[in-house]
C-alpha positions in Angstrom: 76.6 37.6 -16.6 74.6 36.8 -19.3 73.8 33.1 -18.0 71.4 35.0 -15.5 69.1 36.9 -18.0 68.8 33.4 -19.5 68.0 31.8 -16.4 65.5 34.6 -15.5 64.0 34.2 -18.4 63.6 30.4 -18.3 61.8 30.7 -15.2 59.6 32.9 -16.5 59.1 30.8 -19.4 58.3 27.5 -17.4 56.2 30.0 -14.8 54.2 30.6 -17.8 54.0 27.2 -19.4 52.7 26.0 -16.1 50.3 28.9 -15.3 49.1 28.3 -18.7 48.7 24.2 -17.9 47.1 24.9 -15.0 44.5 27.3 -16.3 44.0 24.9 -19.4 43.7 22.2 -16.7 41.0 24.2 -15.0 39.4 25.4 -18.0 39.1 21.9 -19.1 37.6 20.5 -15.9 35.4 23.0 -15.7 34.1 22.5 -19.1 33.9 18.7 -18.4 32.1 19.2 -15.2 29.4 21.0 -17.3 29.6 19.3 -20.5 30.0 15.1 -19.6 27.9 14.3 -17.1 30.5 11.2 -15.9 33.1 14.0 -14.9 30.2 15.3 -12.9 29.3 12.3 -11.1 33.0 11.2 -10.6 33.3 14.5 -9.5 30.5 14.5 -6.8 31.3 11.0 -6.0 35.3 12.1 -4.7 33.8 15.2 -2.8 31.5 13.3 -1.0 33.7 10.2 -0.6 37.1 11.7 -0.4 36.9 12.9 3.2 36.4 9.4 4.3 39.2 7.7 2.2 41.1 10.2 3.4 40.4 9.1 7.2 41.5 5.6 5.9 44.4 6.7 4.4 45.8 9.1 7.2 44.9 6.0 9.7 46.9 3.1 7.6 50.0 6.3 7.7 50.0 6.1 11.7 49.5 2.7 11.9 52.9 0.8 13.8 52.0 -2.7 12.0 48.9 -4.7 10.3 47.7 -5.6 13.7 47.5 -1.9 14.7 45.7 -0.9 11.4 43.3 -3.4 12.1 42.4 -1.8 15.2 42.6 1.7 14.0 40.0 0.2 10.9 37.9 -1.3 12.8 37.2 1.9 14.7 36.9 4.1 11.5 33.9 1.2 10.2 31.9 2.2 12.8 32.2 6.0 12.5 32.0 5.9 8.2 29.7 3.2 7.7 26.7 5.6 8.2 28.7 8.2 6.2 29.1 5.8 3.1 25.0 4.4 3.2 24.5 8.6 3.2 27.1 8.8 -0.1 25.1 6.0 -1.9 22.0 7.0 -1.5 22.9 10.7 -2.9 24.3 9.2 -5.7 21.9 6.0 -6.6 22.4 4.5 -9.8 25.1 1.7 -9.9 26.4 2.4 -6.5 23.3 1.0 -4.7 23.1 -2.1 -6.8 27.0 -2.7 -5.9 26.5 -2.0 -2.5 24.0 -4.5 -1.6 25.8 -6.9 -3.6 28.5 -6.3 -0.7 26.1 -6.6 1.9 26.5 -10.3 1.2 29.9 -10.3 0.7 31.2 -10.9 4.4 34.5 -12.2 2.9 36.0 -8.9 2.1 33.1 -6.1 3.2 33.2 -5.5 7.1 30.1 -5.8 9.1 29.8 -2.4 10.2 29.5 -1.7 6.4 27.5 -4.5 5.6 24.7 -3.5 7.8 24.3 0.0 6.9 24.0 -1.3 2.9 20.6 -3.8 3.9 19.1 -0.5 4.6 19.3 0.6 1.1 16.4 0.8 -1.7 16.8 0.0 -5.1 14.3 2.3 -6.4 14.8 4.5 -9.4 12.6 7.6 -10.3 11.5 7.5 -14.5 13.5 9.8 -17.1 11.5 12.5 -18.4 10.2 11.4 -21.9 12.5 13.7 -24.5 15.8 12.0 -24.0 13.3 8.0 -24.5 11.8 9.6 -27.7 15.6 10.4 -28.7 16.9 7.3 -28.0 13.9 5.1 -29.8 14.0 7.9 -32.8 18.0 7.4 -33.0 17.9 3.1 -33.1 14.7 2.5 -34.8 15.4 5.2 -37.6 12.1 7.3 -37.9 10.1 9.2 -35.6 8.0 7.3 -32.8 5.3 8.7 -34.8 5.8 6.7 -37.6 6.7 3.8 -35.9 4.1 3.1 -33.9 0.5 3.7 -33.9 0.5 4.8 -30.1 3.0 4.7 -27.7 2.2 5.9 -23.8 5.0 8.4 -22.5 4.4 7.3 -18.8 6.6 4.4 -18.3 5.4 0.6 -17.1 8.3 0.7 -14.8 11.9 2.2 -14.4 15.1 0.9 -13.1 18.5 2.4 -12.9 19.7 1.9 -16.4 16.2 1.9 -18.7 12.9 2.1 -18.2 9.9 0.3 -20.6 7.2 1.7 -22.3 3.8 0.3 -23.6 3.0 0.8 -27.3 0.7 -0.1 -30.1 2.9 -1.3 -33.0 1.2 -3.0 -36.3 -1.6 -3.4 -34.6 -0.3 -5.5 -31.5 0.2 -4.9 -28.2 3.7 -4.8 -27.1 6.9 -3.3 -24.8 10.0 -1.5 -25.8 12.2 -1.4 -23.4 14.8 1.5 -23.9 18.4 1.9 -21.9 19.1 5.9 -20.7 21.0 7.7 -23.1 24.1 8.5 -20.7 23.7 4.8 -18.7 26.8 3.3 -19.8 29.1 6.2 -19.5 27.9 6.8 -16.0 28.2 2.7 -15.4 31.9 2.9 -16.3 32.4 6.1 -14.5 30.6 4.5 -11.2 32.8 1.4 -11.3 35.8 3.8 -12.0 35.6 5.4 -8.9 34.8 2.0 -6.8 37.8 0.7 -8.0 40.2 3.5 -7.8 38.6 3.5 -4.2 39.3 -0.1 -3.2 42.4 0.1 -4.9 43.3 3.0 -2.2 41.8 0.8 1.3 40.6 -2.5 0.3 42.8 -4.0 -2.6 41.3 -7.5 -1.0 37.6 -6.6 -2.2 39.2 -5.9 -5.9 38.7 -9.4 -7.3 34.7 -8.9 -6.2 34.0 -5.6 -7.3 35.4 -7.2 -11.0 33.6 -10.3 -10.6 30.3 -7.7 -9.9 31.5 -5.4 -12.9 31.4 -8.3 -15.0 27.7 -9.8 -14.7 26.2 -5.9 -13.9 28.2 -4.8 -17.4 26.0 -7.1 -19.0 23.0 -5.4 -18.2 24.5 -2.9 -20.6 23.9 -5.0 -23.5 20.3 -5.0 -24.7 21.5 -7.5 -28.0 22.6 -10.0 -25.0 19.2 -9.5 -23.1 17.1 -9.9 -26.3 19.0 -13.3 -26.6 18.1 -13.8 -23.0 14.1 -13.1 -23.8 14.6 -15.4 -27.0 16.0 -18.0 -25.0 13.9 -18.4 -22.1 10.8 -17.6 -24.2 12.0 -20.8 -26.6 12.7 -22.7 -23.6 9.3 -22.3 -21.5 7.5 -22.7 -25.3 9.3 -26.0 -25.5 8.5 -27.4 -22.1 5.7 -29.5 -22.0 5.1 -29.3 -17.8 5.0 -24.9 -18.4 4.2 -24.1 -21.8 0.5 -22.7 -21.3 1.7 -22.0 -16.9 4.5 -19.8 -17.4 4.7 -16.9 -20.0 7.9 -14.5 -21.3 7.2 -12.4 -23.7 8.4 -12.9 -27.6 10.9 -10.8 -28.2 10.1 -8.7 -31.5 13.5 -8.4 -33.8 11.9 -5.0 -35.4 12.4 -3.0 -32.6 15.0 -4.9 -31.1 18.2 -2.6 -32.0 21.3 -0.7 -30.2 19.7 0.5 -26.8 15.9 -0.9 -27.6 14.8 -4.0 -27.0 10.7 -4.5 -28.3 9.1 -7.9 -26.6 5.3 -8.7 -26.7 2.8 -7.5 -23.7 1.6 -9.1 -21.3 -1.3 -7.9 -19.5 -1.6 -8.8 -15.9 -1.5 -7.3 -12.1 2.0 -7.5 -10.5 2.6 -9.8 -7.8 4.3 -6.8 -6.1 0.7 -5.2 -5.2 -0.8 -8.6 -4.3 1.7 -9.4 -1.7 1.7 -5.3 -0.6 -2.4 -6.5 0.4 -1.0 -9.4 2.1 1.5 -7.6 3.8 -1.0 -5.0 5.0 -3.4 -7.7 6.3 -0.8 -9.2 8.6 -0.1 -5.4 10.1 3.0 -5.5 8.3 4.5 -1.9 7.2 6.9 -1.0 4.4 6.4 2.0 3.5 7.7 3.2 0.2 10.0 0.6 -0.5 9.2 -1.6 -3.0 8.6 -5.6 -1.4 12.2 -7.5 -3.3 13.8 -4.6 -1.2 11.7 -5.3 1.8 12.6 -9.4 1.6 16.2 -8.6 1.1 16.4 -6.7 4.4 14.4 -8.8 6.1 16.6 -12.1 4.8 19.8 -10.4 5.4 18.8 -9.4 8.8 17.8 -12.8 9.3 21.2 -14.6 8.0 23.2 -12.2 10.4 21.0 -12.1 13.4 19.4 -15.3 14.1 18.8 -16.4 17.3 20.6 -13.2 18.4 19.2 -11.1 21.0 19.9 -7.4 19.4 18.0 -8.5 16.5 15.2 -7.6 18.8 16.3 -4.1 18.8 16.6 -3.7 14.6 13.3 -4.9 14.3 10.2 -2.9 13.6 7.9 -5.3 15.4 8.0 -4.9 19.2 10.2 -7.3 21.4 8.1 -8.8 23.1 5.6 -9.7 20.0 8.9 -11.5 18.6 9.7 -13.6 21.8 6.4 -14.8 21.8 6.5 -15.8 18.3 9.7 -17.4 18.8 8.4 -19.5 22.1 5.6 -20.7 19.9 7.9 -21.9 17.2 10.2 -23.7 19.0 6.4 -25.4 21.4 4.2 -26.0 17.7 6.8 -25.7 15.5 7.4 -22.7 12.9 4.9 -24.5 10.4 1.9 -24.9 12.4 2.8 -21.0 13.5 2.9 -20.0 10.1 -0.1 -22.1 9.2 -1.7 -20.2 11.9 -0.7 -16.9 10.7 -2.0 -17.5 7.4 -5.3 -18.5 8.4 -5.6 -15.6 10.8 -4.6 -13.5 7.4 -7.0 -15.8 5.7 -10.3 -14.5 7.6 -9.4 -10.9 8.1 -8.6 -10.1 4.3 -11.9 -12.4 3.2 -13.9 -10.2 0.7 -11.5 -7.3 0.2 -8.7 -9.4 -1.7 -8.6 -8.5 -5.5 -6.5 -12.2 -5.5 -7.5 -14.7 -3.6 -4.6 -16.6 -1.1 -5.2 -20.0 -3.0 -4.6 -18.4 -6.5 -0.8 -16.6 -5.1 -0.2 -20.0 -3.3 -0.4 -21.6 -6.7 1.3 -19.2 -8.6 4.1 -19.2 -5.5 4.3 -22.8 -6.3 4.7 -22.5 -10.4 7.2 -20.1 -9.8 9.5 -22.0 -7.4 9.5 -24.6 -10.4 9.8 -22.5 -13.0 12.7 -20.9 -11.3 14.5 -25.0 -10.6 13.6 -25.4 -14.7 15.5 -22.4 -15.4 18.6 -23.2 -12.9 19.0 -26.4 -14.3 17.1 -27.1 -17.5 17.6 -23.8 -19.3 20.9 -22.2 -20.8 20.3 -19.4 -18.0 18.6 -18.5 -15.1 17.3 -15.3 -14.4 19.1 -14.1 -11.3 16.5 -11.4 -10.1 13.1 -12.4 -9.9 12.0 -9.5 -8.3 8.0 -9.5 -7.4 7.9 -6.5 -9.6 8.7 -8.1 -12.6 6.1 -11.2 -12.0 2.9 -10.9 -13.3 -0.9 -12.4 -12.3 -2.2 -12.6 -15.5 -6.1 -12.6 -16.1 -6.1 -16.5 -17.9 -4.5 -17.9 -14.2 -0.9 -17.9 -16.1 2.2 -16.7 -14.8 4.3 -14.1 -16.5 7.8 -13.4 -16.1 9.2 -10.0 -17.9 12.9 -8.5 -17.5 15.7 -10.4 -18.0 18.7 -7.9 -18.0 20.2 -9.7 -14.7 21.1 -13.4 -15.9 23.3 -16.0 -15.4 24.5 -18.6 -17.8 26.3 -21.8 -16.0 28.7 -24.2 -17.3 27.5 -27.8 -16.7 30.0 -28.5 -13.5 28.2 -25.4 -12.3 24.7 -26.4 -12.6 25.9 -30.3 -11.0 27.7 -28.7 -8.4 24.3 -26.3 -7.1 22.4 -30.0 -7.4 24.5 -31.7 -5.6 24.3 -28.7 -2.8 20.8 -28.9 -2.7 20.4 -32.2 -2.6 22.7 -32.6 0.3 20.7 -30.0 2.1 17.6 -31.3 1.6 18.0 -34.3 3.5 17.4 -33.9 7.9 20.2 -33.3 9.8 22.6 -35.5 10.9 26.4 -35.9 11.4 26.7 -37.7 8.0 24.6 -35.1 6.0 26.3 -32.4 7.6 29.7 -33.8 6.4 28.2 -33.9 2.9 26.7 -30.5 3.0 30.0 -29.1 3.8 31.5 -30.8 1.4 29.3 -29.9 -1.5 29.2 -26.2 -0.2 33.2 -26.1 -0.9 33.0 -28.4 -4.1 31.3 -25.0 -5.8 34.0 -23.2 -5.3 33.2 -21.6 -1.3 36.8 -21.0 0.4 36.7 -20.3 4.2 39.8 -19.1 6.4 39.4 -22.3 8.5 37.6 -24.8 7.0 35.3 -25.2 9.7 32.7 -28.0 9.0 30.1 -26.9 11.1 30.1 -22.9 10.0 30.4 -25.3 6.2 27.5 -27.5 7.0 25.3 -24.5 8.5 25.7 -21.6 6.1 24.0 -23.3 2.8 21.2 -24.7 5.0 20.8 -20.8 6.2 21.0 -19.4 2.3 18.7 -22.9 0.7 16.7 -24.8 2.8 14.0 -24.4 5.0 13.5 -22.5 8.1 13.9 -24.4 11.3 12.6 -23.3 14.8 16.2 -24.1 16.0 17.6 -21.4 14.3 15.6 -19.1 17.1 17.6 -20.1 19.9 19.0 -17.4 21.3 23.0 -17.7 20.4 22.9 -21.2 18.7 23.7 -19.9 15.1 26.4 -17.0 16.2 28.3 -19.2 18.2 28.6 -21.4 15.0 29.2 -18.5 12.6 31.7 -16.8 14.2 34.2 -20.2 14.0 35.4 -19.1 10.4 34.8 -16.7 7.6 34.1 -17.2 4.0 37.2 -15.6 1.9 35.8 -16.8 -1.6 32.6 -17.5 -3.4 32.0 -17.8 -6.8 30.0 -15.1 -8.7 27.4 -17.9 -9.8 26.9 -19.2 -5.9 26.6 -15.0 -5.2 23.5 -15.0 -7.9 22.0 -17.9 -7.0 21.6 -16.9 -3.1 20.3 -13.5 -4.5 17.8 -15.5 -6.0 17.1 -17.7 -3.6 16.9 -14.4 -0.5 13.9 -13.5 -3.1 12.0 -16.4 -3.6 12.1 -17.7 0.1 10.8 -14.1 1.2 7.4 -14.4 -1.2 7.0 -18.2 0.3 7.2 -16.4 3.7 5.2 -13.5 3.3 2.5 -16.6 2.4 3.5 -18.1 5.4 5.3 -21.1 3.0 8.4 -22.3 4.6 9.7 -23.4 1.2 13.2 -24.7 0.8 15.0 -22.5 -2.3 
């Protein structure tokens, strides 16, 4: 008899042990929640997302065989990829940059998601000015007071992991650019979640969510982007064809520490605004999204839906207005058209233009080779030369400022984008088409067939010039949907980034440039 007091009385004892884990469990997470502002975003980020992993999950359950979770997939894409662009942009930060990484990821990201992430903005709205002053006080060791003789709260510009301020320090002009006090907690935290979430229905797109991790991580480290700064700054100083074209700042050791970086100023208009007047003048609307945002819908658009009919429809200009500009490409060819274009543009922005059309086409032109000295000359190249971070400067130079998103290449690297290029560069023909493909997978590009056309015609779509071909209606689909691209190095993945960018400014000066 006495064995059951006993056992009554272990229950009780485990009943409390657990009410008490469970309270302490609940305390806890509720003291997180309000206490670590990760735990809160993780948090959000599962209460918002969970609902559709959960749809995955319950779907890949009922599923009789691969081939039937396919099918059951493919319908849940279409019903959550709208639900996942909505979960993004709630959450910003990291997610969005991942996310349109992905969008050029056809290898592993379906194209139901794919096109719902071109529609997102990478705009960031500025941190109030207490937690900046912290940070600079904390790393520099003194008040701001002290430090500098003026220092403007309102920020020159703000991104999703710092933002840069203009001060006057011993009597110069220059920039400290200072990370967000909780910015790599909530980085971790972000990529936390996007891999527990993959791990749970895409353990495929693992490898590229790590391979992005690891080049967005090192946005993280300001000491690595001060080298970055040092290095190009060296490098342009040393070159005798830009030295006195193209200027980055000096970096300024003194108030380059932890989560500052200090660099000189440069005074100057962004290109951003210019090509915003440019823009306007061909009739062209954007609204509030910023112009490298605008170019990398626009070119991701264009790689999917070339020559495509219901490209019509995701277009904001009407359909007729693009057949007709199709006909006369393919009847004058697309660089009389654009030649056209920019004269039209030419004499109905005449007198109101605070830069003249000659003046961006030159500075276009510097910055397409500034941009080959860098890919191939320099020990880096910087893999986001967003129109915001280009500057008109008031001596006719060219300056180039934040450098938080580069790429360093090993030597096979660098030989192995020449050797792409140059194979694209040359016109079309059976022979080049059979180097072209070859070159394309000699960087490291795996495709599920090995198709040599869909080989040949994917780098000509990411490098070269446009061609009026590309217009016909189905030409390019039929050839892209004879394979799909399993692998592509990280380095290839930056280097199109770059190249999506820098053929949208030649455009939107009606330059058909090849990148």
């Amino acid at each position: 008899m006495a064995r059951w007091p006993r056992l009554a009385t272990a229950r009780r004892a485990l009943g409390y042990a657990l009410g008490a884990g469970f309270t302490g469990g609940a305390a806890t997470s509720v003291y997180l929640y309000k206490t670590d502002p990760s735990f809160e975003r993780s948090v959000r980020f599962w209460w918002l997302s969970g609902p559709i992993v959960g749809h995955y999950l319950l779907e890949r359950m009922r599923a009789s065989d691969d081939d039937d979770r396919e099918v059951r997939y493919k319908r849940l894409h279409a019903i959550h990829a709208p639900d996942a662009r909505k979960v993004i942009e709630e959450l910003r930060g990291m997610f969005v940059k991942v996310a349109q990484v992905m969008s050029v990821r056809p290898e592993v990201v379906p194209e139901e998601y794919r096109v719902e992430f071109r529609k997102l903005q990478d705009e960031a709205p500025p941190v109030q000015w207490d937690p900046i002053r912290e940070v600079l006080e904390r790393d520099l060791g003194a008040p701001v007071s002290q430090v500098f003789e003026k220092i403007e709260e309102a920020p020159l510009g703000a991104a999703s992991i710092g933002q840069a301020h203009h001060v006057l320090w011993q009597g110069r002009q220059a920039v400290v650019k200072v990370q967000y006090p909780d910015a790599a907690v909530m980085m971790r935290a972000d990529f936390r979640c996007l891999d527990i979430l993959l791990w749970l229905v895409n353990k495929d797109a693992l490898p590229m969510l790590r391979q992005v991790w690891e080049q967005f991580s090192t946005e993280l480290d300001y000491a690595a982007e001060a080298n970055n700064l040092r290095d190009l700054h060296e490098a342009f100083q040393a070159s005798s064809e830009f030295s006195g074209r193209v200027v980055v700042p000096e970096p300024i050791p003194e108030l380059t520490t932890g989560n500052v970086i200090g660099m000189g100023y440069l005074p100057g208009r962004k290109l951003e605004l210019a090509l915003r007047d440019r823009l306007e003048a061909l009739g062209v609307e954007i609204g509030g999204q910023s112009i490298g945002d605008w170019l990398r819908s626009q070119q991701r658009n264009g790689l999917e839906h070339f020559g495509d009919e219901k490209s019509s429809s995701q277009s904001s200009e009407p359909p007729w207005l693009q057949r007709v500009a199709m006909k006369a490409a393919r009847i004058i060819g697309l660089d009389r058209l654009l030649w056209l274009t920019g004269s039209l543009v030419d004499f109905r922005s005449a007198g109101s233009a605070t830069i003249k059309t000659h003046e961006l086409r030159s500075a276009l032109h510097l910055l397409l080779d500034a941009h080959g000295y860098q890919l191939f000359f320099c020990p880096l190249f910087n893999a986001d030369p967003h129109p915001g971070n280009i500057l008109m400067l008031p001596d006719g130079k060219v300056g180039l400022i934040d450098f938080g998103q580069c790429k360093r290449l090993s030597f096979e690297e660098k030989v192995g984008i020449a050797r792409l290029i140059k194979a694209v560069s040359q016109p079309k023909s059976p022979e080049a088409d059979q180097e072209v493909a070859a070159a394309f997978e000699a960087t490291g590009v795996r495709t599920k067939n090995g198709n040599r056309d869909f080989l040949a015609l994917l780098p000509r779509l990411m490098f070269s010039r446009m061609q009026a071909e590309w217009f016909e209606s189905g030409t390019l689909k039929e050839v892209l949907r004879q394979d799909k691209v399993l692998e592509i190095p990280i380095h290839m993945v930056m280097a199109y980034r770059t190249a999506i960018l820098l053929r949208g400014l030649c455009l939107v000066l009606q330059e058909n440039a090849s990148v």
